[in-house]
N, C-alpha and C positions, 0 to 999 in steps of 0.2 A: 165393784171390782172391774176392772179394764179387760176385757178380752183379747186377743192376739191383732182383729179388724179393727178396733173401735178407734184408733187414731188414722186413721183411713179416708181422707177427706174426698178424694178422686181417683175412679178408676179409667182405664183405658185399657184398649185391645189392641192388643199387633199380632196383623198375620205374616209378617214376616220375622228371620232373628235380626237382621240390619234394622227394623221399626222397633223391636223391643234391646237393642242396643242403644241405641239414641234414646229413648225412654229414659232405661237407665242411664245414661247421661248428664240426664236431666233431675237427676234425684226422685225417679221414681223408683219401688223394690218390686221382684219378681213378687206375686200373689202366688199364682197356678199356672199350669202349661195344661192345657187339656186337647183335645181333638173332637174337629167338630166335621159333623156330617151333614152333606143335605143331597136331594132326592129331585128330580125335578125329571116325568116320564120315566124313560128307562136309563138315564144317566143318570148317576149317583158317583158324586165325590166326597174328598173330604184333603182336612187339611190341620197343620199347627194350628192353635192360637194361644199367644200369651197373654196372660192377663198383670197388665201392673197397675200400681195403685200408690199414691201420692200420699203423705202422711203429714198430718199438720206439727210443726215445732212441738216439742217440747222444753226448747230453751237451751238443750244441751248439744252438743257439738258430738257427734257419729261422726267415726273415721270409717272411711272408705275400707270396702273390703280387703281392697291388696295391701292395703295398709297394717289393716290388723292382722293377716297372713305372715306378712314381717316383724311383727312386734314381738321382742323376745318375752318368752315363758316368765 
C-alpha cells in the first residue's frame, strides 16, 4: 500500500514564503509549515519554515492547482 509520503523523492526547506514560492514553482508540493525555535544564551528566536517535497512521476499529467480551482463541477 502507498502511503501519502512514499512518492516523495526530495525534500527541501524554506525559510522564507518568496523561497517556498519558487519551490512551488518548480514542482515541488507544500509537505508542513511548522516553526522552529532555537536558543543560544539568553536569546531565543524562532521562525516559519516550510517544508516541500519533490515527488517522482507517476506518468500521469497533475493539473496545477488554479487550474483545477477552475474546472467546472
Amino acid at each position: 500500500m502507498e502511503t501519502p509520503y512514499s512518492r516523495i523523492v526530495e525534500i527541501r526547506e524554506a525559510s522564507t514564503e518568496d523561497r517556498a514560492n519558487d519551490l512551488l514553482k518548480q514542482g515541488f508540493i507544500l509537505v508542513k509549515v511548522t516553526q522552529r525555535y532555537s536558543a543560544e544564551g539568553e536569546k531565543q528566536a524562532s521562525g516559519i519554515v516550510y517544508v516541500l517535497g519533490r515527488q517522482k512521476s507517476n506518468g500521469h499529467h497533475q493539473a496545477a492547482p488554479e487550474q483545477t480551482r477552475n474546472a467546472p463541477n
